[in-house]
N, CA, C and O atoms as a Maestro MAE file, in Angstrom:
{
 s_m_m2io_version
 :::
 2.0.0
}

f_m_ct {
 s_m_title
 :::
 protein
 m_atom[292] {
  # First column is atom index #
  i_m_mmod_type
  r_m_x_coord
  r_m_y_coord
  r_m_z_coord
  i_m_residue_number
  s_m_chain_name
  s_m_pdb_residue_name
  s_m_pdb_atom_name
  i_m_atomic_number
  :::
  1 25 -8.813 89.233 81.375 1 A "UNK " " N  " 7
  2 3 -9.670 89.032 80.220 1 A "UNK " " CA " 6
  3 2 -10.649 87.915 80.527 1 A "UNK " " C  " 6
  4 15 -10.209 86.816 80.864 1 A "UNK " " O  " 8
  5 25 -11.894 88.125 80.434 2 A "UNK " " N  " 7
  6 3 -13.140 87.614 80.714 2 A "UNK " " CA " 6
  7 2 -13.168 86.016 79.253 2 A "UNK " " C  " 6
  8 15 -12.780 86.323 78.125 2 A "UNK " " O  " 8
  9 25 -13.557 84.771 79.464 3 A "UNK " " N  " 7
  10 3 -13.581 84.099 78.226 3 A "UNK " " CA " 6
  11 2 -15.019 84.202 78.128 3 A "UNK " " C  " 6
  12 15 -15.771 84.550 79.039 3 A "UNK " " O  " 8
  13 25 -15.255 83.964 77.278 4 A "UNK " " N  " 7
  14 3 -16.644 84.121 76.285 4 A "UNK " " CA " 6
  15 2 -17.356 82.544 76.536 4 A "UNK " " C  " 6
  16 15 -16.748 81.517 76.236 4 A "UNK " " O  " 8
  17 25 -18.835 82.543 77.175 5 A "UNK " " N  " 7
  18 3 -19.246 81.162 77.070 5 A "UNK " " CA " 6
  19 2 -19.086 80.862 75.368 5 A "UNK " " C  " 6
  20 15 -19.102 81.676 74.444 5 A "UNK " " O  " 8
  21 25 -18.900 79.133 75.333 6 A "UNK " " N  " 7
  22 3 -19.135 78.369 74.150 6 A "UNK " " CA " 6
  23 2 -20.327 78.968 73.279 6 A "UNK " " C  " 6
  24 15 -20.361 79.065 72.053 6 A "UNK " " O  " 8
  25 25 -21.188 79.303 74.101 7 A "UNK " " N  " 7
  26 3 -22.722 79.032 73.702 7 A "UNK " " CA " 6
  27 2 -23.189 80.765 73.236 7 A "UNK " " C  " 6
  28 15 -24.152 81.156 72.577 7 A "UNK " " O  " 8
  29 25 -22.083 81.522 73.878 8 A "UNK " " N  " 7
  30 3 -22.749 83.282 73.331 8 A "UNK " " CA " 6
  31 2 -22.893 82.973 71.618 8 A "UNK " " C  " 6
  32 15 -22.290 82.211 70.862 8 A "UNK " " O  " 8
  33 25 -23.754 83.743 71.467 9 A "UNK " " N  " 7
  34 3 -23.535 84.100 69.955 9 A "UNK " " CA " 6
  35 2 -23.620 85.668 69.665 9 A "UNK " " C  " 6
  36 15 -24.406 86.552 70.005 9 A "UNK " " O  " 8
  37 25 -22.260 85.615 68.750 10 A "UNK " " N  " 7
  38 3 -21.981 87.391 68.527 10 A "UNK " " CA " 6
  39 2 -22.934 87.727 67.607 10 A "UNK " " C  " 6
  40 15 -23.614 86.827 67.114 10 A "UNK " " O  " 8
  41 25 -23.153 89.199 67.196 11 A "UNK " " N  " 7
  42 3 -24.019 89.396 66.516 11 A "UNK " " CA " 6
  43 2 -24.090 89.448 65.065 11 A "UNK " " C  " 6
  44 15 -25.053 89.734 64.353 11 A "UNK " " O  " 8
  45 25 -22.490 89.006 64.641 12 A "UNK " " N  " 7
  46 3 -22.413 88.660 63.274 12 A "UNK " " CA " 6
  47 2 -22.918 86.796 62.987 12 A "UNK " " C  " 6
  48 15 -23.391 86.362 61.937 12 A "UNK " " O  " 8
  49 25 -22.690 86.149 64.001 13 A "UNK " " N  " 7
  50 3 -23.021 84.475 63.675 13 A "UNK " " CA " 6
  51 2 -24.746 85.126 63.950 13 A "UNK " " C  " 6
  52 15 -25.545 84.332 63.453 13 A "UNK " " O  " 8
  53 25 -25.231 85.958 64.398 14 A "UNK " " N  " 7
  54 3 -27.050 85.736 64.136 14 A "UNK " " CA " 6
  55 2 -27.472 86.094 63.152 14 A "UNK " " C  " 6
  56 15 -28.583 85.777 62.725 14 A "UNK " " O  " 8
  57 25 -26.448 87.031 62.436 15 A "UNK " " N  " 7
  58 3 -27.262 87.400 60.923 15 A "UNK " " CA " 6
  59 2 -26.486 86.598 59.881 15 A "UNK " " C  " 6
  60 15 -26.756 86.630 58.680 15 A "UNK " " O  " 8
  61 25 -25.417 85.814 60.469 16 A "UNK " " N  " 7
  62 3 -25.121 84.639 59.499 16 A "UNK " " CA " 6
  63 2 -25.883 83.430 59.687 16 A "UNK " " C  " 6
  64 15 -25.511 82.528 58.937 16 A "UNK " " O  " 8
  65 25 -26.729 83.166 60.372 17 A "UNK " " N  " 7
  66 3 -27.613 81.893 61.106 17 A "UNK " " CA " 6
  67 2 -28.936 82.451 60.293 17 A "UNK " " C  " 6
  68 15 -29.698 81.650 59.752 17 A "UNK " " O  " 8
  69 25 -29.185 84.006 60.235 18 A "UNK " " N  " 7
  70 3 -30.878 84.313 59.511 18 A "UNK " " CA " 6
  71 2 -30.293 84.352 57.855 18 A "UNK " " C  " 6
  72 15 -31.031 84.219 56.878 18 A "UNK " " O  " 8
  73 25 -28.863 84.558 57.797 19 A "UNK " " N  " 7
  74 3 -29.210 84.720 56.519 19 A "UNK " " CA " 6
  75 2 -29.014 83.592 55.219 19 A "UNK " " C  " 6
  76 15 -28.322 82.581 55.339 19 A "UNK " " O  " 8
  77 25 -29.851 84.008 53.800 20 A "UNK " " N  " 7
  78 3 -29.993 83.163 52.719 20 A "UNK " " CA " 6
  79 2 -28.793 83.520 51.582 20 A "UNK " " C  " 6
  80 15 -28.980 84.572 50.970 20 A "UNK " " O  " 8
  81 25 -27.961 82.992 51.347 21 A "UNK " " N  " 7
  82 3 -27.290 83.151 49.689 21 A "UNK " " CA " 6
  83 2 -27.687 82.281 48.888 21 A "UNK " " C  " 6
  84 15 -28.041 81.134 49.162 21 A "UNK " " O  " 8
  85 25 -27.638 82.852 47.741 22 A "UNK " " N  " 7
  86 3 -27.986 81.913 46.617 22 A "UNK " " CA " 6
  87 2 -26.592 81.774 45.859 22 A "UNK " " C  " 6
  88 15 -25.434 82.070 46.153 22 A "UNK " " O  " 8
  89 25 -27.215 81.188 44.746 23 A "UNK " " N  " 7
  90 3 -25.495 80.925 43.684 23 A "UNK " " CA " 6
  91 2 -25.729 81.888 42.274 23 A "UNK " " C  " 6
  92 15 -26.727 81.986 41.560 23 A "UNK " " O  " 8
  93 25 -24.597 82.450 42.193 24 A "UNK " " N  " 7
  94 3 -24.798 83.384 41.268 24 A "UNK " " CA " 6
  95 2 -25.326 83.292 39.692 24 A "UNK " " C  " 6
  96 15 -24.729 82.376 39.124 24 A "UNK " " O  " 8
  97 25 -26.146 83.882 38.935 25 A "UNK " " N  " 7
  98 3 -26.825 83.811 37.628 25 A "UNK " " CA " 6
  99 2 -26.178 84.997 36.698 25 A "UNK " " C  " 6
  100 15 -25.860 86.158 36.954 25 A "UNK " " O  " 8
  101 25 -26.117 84.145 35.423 26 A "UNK " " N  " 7
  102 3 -25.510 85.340 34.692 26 A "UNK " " CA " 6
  103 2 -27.196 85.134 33.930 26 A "UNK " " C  " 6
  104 15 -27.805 84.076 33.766 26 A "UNK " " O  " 8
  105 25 -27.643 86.581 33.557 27 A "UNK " " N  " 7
  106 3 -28.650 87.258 32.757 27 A "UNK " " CA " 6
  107 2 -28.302 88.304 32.446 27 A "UNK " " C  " 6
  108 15 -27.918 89.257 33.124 27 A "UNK " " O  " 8
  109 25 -28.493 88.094 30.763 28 A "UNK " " N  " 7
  110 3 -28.502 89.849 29.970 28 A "UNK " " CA " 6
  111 2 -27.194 90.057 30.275 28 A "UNK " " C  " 6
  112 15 -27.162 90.848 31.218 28 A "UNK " " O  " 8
  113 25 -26.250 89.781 29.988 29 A "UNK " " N  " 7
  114 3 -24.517 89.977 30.322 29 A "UNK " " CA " 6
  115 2 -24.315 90.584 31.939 29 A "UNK " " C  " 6
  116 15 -23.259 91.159 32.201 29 A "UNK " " O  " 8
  117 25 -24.929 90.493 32.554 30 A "UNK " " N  " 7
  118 3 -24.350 90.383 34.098 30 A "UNK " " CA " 6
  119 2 -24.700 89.130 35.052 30 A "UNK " " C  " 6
  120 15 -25.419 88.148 34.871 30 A "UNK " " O  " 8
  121 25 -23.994 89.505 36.020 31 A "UNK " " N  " 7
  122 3 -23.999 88.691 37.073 31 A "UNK " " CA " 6
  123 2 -24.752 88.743 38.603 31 A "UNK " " C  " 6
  124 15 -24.163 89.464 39.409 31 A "UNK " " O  " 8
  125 25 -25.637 88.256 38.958 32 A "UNK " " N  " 7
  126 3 -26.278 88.444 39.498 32 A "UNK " " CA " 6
  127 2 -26.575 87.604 40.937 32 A "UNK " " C  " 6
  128 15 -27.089 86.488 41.021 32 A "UNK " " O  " 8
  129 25 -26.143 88.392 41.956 33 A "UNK " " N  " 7
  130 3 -26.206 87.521 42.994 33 A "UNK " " CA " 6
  131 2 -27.027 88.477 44.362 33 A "UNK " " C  " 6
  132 15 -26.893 89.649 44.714 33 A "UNK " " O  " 8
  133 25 -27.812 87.457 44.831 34 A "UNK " " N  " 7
  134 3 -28.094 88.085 46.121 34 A "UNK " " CA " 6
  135 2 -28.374 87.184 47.262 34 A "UNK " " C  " 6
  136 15 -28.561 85.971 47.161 34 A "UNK " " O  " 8
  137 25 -28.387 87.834 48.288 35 A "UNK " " N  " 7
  138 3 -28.758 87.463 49.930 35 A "UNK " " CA " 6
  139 2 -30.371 87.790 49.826 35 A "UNK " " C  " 6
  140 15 -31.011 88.336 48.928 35 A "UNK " " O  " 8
  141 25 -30.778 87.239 51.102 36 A "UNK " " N  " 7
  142 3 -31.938 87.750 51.680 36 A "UNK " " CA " 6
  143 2 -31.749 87.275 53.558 36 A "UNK " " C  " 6
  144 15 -31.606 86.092 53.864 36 A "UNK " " O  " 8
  145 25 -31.773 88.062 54.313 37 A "UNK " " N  " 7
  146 3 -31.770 88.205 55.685 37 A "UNK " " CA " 6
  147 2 -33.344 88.622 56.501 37 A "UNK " " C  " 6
  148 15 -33.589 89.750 56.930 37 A "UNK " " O  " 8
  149 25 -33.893 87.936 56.549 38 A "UNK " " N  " 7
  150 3 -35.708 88.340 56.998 38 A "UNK " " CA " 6
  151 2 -36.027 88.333 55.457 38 A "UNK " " C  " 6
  152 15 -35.780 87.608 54.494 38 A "UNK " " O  " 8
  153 25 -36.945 89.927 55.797 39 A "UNK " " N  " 7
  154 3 -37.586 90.659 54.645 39 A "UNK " " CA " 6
  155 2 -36.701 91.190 53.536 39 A "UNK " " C  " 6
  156 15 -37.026 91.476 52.384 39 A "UNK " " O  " 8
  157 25 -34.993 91.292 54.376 40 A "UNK " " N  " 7
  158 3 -34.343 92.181 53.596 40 A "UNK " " CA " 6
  159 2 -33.499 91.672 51.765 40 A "UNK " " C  " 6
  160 15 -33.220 90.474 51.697 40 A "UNK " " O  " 8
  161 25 -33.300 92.170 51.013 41 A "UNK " " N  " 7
  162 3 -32.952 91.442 50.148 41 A "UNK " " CA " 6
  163 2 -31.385 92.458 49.678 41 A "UNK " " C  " 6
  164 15 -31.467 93.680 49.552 41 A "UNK " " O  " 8
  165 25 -29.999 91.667 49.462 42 A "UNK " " N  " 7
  166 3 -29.628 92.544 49.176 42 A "UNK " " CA " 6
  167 2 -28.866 92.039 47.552 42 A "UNK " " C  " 6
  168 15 -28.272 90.970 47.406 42 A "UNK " " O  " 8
  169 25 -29.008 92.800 46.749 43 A "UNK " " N  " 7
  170 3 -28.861 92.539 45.639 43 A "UNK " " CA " 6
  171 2 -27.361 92.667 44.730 43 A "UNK " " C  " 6
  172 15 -26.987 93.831 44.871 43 A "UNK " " O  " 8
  173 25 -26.485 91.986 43.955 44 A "UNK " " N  " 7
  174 3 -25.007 92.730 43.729 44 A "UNK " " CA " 6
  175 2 -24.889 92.222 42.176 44 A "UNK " " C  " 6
  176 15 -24.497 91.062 42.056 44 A "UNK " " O  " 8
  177 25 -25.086 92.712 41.355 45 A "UNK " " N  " 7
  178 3 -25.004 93.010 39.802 45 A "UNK " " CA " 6
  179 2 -23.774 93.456 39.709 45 A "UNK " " C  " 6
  180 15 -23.309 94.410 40.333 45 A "UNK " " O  " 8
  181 25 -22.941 92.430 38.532 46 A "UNK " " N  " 7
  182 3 -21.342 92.956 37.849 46 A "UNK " " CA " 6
  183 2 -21.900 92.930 36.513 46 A "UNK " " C  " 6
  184 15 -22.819 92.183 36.178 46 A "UNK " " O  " 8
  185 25 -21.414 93.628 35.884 47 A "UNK " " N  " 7
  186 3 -20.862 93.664 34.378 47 A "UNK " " CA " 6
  187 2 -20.328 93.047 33.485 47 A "UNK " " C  " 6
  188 15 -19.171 93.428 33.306 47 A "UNK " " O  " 8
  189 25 -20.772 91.947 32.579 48 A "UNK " " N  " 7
  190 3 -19.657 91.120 32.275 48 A "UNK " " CA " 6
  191 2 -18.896 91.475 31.569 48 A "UNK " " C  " 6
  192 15 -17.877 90.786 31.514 48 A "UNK " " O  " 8
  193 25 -18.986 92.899 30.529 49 A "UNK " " N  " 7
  194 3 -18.539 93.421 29.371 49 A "UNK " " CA " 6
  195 2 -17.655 94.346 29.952 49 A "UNK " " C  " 6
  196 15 -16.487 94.404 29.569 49 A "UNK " " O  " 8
  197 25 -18.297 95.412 31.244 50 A "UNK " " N  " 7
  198 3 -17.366 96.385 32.216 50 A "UNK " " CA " 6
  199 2 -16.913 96.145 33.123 50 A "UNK " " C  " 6
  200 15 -15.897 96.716 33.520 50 A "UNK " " O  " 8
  201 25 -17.517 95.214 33.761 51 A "UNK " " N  " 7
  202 3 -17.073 95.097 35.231 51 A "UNK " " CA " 6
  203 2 -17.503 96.125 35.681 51 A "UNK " " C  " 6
  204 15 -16.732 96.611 36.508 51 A "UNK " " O  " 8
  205 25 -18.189 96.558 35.552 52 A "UNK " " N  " 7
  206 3 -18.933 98.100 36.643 52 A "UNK " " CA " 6
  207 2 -20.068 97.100 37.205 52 A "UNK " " C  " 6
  208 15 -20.731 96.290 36.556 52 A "UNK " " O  " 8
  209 25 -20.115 97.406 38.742 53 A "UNK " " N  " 7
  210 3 -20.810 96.668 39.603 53 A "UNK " " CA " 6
  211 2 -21.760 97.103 40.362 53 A "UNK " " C  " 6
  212 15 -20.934 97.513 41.176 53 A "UNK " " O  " 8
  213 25 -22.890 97.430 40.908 54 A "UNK " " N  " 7
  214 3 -23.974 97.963 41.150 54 A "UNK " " CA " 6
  215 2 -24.473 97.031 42.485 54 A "UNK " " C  " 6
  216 15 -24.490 95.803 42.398 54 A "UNK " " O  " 8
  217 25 -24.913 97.807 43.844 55 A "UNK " " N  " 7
  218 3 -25.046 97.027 45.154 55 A "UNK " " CA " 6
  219 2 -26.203 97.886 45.254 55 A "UNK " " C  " 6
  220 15 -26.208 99.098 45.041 55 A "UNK " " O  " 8
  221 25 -27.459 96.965 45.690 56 A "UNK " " N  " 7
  222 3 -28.514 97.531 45.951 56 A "UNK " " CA " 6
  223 2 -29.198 96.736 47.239 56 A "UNK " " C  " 6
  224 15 -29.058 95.552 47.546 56 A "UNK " " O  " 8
  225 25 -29.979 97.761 47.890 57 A "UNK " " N  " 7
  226 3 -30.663 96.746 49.378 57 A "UNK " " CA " 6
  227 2 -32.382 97.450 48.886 57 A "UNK " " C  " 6
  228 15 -32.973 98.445 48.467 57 A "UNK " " O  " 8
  229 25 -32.545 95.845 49.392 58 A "UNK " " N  " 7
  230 3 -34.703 96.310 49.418 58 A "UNK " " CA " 6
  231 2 -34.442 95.599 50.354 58 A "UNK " " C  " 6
  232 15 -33.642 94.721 50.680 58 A "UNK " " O  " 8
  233 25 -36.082 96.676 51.097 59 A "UNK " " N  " 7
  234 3 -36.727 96.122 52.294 59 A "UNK " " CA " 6
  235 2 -37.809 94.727 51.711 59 A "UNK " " C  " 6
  236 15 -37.884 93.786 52.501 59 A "UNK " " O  " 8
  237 25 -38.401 94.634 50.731 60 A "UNK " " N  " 7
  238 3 -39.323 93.221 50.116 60 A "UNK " " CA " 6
  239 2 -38.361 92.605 49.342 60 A "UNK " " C  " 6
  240 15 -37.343 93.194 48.980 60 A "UNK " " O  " 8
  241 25 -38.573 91.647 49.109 61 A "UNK " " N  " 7
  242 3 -38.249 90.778 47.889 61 A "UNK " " CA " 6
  243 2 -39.232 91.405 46.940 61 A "UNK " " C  " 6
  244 15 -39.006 90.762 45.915 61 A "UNK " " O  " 8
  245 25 -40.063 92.155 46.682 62 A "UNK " " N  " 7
  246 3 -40.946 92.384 45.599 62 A "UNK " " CA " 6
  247 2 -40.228 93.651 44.573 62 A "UNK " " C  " 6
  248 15 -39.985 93.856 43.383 62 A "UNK " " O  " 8
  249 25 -40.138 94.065 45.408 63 A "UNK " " N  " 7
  250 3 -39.191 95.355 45.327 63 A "UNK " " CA " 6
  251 2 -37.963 95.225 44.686 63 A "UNK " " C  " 6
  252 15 -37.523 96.068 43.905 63 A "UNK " " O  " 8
  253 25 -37.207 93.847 45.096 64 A "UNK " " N  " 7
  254 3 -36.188 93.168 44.339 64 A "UNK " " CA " 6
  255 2 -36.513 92.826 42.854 64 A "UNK " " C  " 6
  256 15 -36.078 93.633 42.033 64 A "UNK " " O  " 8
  257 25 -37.061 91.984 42.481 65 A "UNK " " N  " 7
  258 3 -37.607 91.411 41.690 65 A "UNK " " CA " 6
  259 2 -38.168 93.017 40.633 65 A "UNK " " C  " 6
  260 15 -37.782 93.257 39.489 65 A "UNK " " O  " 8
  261 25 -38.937 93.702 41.291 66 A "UNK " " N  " 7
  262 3 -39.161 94.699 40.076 66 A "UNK " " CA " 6
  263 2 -37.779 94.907 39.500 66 A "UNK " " C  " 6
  264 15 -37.455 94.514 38.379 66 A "UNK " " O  " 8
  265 25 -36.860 95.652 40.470 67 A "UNK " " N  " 7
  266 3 -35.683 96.090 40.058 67 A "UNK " " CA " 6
  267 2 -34.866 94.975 39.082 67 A "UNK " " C  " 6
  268 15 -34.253 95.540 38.176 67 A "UNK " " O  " 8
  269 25 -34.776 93.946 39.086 68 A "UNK " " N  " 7
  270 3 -34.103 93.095 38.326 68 A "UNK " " CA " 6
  271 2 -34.428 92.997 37.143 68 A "UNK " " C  " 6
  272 15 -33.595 92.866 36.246 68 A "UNK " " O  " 8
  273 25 -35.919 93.051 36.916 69 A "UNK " " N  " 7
  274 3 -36.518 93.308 35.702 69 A "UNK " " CA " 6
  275 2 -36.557 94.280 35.022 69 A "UNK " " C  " 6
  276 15 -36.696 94.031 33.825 69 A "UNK " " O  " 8
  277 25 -36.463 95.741 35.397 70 A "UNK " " N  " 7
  278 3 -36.476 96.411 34.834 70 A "UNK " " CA " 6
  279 2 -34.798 96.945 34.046 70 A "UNK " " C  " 6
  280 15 -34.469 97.470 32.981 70 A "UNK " " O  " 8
  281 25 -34.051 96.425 35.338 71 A "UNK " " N  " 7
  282 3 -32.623 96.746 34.482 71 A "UNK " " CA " 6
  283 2 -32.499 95.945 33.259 71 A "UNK " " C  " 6
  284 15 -32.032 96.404 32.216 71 A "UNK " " O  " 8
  285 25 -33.220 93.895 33.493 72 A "UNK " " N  " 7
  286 3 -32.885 93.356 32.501 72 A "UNK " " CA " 6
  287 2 -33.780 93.766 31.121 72 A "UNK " " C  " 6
  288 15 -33.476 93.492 29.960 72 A "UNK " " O  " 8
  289 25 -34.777 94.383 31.516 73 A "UNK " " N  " 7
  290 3 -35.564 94.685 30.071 73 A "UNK " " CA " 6
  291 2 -35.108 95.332 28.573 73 A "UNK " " C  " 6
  292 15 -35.935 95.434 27.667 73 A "UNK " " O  " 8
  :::
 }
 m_bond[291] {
  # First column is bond index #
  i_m_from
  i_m_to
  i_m_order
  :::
  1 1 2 1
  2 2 3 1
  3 3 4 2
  4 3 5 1
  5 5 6 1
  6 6 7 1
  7 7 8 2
  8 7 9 1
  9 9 10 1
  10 10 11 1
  11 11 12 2
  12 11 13 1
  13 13 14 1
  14 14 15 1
  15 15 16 2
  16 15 17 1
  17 17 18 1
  18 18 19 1
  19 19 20 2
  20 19 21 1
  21 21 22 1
  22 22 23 1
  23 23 24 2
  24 23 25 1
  25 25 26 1
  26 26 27 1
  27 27 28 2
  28 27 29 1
  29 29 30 1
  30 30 31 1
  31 31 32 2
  32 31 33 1
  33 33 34 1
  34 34 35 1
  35 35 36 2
  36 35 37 1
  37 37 38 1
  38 38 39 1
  39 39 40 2
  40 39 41 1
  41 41 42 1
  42 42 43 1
  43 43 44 2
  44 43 45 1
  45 45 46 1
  46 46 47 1
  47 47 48 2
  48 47 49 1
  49 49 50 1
  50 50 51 1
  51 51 52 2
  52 51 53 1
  53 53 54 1
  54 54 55 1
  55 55 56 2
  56 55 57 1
  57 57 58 1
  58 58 59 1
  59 59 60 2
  60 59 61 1
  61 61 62 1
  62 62 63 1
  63 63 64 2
  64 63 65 1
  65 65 66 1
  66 66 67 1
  67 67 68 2
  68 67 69 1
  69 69 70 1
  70 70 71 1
  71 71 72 2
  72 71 73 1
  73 73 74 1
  74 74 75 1
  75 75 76 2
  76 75 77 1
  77 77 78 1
  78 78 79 1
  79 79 80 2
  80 79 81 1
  81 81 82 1
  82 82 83 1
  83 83 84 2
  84 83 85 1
  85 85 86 1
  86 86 87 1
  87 87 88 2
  88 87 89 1
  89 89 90 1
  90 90 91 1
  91 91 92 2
  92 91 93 1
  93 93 94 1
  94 94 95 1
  95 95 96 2
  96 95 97 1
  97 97 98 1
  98 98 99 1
  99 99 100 2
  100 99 101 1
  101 101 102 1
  102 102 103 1
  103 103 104 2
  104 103 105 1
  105 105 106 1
  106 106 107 1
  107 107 108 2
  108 107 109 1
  109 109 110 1
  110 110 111 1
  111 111 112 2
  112 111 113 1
  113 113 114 1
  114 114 115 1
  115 115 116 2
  116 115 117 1
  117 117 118 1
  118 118 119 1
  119 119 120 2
  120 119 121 1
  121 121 122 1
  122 122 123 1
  123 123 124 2
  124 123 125 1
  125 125 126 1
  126 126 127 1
  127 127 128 2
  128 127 129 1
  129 129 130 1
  130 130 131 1
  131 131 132 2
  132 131 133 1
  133 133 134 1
  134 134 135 1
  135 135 136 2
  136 135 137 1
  137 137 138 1
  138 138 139 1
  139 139 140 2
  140 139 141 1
  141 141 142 1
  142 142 143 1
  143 143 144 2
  144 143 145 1
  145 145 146 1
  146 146 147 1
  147 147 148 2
  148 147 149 1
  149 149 150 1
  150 150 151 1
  151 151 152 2
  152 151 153 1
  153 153 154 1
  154 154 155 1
  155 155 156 2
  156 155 157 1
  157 157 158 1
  158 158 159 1
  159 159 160 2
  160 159 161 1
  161 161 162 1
  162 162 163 1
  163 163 164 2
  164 163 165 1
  165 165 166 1
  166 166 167 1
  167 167 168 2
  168 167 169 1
  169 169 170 1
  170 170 171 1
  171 171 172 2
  172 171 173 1
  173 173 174 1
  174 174 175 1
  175 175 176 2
  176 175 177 1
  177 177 178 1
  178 178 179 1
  179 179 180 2
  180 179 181 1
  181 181 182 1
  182 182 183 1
  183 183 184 2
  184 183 185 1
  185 185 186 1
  186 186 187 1
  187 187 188 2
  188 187 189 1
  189 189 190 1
  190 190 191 1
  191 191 192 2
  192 191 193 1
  193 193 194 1
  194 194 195 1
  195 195 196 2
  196 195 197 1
  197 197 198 1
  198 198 199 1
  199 199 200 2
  200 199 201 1
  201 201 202 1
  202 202 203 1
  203 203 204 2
  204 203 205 1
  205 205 206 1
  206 206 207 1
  207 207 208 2
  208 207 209 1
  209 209 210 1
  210 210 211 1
  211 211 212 2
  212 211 213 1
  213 213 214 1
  214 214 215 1
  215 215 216 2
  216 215 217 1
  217 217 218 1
  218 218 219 1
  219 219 220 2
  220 219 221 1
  221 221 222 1
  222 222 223 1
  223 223 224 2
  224 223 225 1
  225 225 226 1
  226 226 227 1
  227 227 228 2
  228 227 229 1
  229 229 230 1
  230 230 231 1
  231 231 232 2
  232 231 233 1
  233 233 234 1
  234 234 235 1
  235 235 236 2
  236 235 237 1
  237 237 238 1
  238 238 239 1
  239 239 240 2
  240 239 241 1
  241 241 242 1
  242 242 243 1
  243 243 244 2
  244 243 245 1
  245 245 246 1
  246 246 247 1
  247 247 248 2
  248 247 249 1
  249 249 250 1
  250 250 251 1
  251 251 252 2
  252 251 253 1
  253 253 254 1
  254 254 255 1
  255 255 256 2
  256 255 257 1
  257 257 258 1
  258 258 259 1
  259 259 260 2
  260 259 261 1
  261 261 262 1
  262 262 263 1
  263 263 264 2
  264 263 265 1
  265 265 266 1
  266 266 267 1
  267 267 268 2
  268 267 269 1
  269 269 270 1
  270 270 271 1
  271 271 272 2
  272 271 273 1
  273 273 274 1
  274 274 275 1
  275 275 276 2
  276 275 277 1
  277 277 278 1
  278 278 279 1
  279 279 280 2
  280 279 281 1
  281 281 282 1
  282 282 283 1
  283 283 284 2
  284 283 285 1
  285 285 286 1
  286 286 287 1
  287 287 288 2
  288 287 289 1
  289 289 290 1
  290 290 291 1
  291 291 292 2
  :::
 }
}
């Protein structure tokens, strides 16, 4: 068995090194949390009343942002 330099990085520590979390927001009785990795945004809405939970990915943040609004409207 081959050891791994100190210094490799696998390809889960590079998209944990690009990526952003935020801290979660409750609006309009859910919960609302997302990442963003580059361009990508990925979005995860719970329920506070059901608990039914909803996972969505955009390629913009703009794209995000519509979607958030329109569920909360």
């Amino acid at each position: 068995m081959q050891n791994k330099s100190s210094k490799e990085i696998t390809p889960f520590q590079a998209i944990r090194s690009n990526t952003k979390s935020f801290i979660p927001v409750v609006r309009g009785g859910w919960i609302i949390k997302f990442s963003i990795c580059g361009d990508n945004v990925l979005l995860l809405f719970q329920s506070i009343a059901s608990d039914e939970v909803l996972i969505r990915y955009f390629t913009s943040e703009t794209e995000a942002v519509y979607y958030i609004n329109n569920l909360l409207a």
